[in-house]
Residue, then its C-alpha position, 0 to 999 in steps of 0.5 A: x678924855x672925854x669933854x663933858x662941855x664944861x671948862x675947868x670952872x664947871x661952866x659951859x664953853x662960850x660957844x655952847x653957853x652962848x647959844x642965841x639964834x633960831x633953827x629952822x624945823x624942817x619936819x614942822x615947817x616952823x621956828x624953834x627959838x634958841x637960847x641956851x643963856x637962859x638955862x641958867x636964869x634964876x628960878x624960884x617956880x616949882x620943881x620936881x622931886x627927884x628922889x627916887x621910889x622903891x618899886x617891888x617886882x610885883x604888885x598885888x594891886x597894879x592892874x598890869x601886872x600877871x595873874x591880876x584883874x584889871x578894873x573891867x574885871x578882867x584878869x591878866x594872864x600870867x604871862x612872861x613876855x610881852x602882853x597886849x589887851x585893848x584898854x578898859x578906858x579907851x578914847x576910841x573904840x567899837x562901842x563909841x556912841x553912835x548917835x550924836x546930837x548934831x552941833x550948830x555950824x561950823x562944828x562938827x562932830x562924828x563917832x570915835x571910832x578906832x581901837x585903843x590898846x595897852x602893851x606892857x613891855x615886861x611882867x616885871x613891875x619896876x622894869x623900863x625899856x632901859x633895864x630890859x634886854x635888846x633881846x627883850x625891847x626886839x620883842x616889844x619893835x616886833x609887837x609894835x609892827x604886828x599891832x601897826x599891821x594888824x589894826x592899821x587893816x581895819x577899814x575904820x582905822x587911818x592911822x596907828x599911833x604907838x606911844x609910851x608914857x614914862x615917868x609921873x612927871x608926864x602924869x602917867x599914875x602906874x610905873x609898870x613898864x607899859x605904852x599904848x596904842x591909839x588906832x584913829x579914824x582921823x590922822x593924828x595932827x603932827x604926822x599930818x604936819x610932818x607929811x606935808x612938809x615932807x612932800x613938799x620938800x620932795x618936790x621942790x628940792x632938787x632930784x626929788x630928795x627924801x626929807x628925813x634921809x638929808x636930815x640923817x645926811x646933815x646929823x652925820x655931816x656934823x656928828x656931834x649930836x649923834x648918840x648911836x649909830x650903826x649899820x642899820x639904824x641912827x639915834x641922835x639929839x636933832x639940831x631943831x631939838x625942841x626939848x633939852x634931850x629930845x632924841x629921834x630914833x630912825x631906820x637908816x633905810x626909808x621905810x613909812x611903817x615900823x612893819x616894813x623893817x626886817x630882822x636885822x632892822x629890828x634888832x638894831x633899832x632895838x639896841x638904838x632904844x637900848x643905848x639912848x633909854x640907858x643913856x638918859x637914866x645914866x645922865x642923872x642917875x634916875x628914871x628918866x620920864x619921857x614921851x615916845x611916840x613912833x611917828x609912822x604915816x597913815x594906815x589908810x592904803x595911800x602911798x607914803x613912800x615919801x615919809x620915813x618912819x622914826x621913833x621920838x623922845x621927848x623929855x619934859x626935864x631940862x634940869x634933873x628937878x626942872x621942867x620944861x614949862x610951856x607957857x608965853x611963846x609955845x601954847x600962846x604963839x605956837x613955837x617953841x623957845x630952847x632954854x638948852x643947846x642941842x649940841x651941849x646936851x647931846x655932849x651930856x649924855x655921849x658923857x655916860x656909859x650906854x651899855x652899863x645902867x646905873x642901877x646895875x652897877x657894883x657898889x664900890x668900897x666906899x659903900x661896902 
């Protein structure tokens, strides 16, 4: 029978509970503070509403879903996979204001050139990456790689950043299930960290090891955190884990752009994403709100080969009406304090069916 990290009284094991220390985060070269005997501390700050909305399938007003027009008076086409345009309040892009007023020293400033573009994932409305398909969420892995190829080539673009927004906790205002793209001419700051941490380990470690492969090597030296695994792919909650159920998706094959990934590759990692999004909302029988960038290296014609692509979760929930607030120790000291234990948490979700979303179901007896 499974253990779902709890003893017989409903509380977490000392060993798990207990959880004082500070772990070493290899790709950010930096302290994460651990202090899971804090998750319990009282509270009386503000929560979230948990109640879960009624979402329609379609909805005559939302400017993504098929057959409407958007705000720049665009209409979408009726389409029935995956649908990609370049947003109508881009960050960045080819009509950015060229002439700028030069600021005084030290600071400067330059053209927002780049792209920025929306992919929605489904025509369905009140779909997400949990409820699709793994045939379907292959579609959106295959999109992003043709998105990463494509505008990573244009000579004003050194990185491509990949990213979904899920849930109104993490501020996104539309629930129709949707990412964006940011094509940049600058390399956004934590691939610039992580690349940096990763070519240093290449050179001081012994044999010229890969960083993210003896990360992958010390999650199935444990197993624990684990949550996916098979040939081609690995989905697990990491030992530095900042977040309560902050996940990392990777390739178990070194490769620095999701491009790079061959069909095999691509229809595991889409069943890893199947696993772990299915998995959260299983965890409290709800949406579970994330952010979900992929973290690929720059698109600027260097050679990356050192850095492995990966895809990351990063929850804001660290109970199911309880955020994770980032305050004293993240904002104003720049490292992170874990009220949680990676361990316990990854015990929390290996707790629940990854393959049956909670939303499909049949409803028992009771209910009848």
């Amino acid at each position: 029978m499974f253990n779902s990290g709890k003893d017989l009284s409903g509380h977490a094991p000392q060993n798990l509970a207990g959880q004082w220390e500070e772990r070493w985060h290899p790709l950010r070269e930096e302290w994460v503070m651990v202090a899971a005997h804090r998750q319990n501390r009282p509270w009386i700050g503000q929560t979230v509403a948990t109640k879960p909305k009624a979402i329609p399938t379609y909805l005559s007003d939302c400017y993504l879903c098929p057959g409407n027009s958007r705000v720049s008076g665009k209409q979408n086409p009726a389409y029935s996979g995956v649908f990609v345009f370049d947003n109508d309040h881009p960050c960045v892009g080819p009509d950015a204001p060229i002439e700028l007023s030069a600021p005084p020293p030290p600071y400067r400033n330059r053209p927002a050139n780049g792209m920025a573009r929306v992919v929605c994932y489904n025509p369905r409305h009140d779909m997400t990456l949990a409820q699709m398909e793994a045939a379907q969420i292959a579609n959106v892995v295959e999109v992003w790689q043709q998105q990463t190829l494509d505008l990573g080539n244009r000579p004003e673009v050194n990185h491509v950043l990949c990213f979904e927004n899920k849930g109104e906790v993490v501020g996104v205002s539309n629930p129709h299930p949707h990412g964006q793209i940011y094509a940049t001419n600058f390399v956004f700051k934590t691939i610039e960290t992580e690349m940096l941490a990763s070519q240093r380990y290449l050179k001081e470690s012994q044999a010229g090891r890969n960083l993210f492969q003896d990360i992958i090597r010390a999650e199935q030296a444990d197993a624990s955190r684990i949550l996916y695994e098979d040939e081609y792919s690995i989905a697990f909650l990491p030992y530095f884990a900042r977040y309560a159920y902050e996940v990392y998706i990777a390739p178990k094959r070194s490769v620095p752009h999701i491009y790079e990934l061959d069909s095999k590759e691509v229809a595991s990692l889409a069943q890893a994403l199947k696993s772990v999004t299915v998995r959260m909302d299983n965890l409290w029988q709800m949406s579970f709100p994330y952010v979900m960038p992929l973290h690929q290296a720059p698109s600027d014609g260097g050679n990356y080969d050192f850095f492995h692509f990966f895809i990351g979760f990063l929850p804001p929930l660290r109970q199911p009406n309880l955020i994770k607030y980032l305050a004293g120790p993240e904002i104003g000291g720049g490292n992170f304090l874990s009220d949680t234990s990676p361990e316990a948490k990854a015990a929390e979700l290996l707790g629940v069916s990854d393959s049956l979303h909670y939303l499909e179901q049949l409803p028992s007896e009771e209910t009848l």
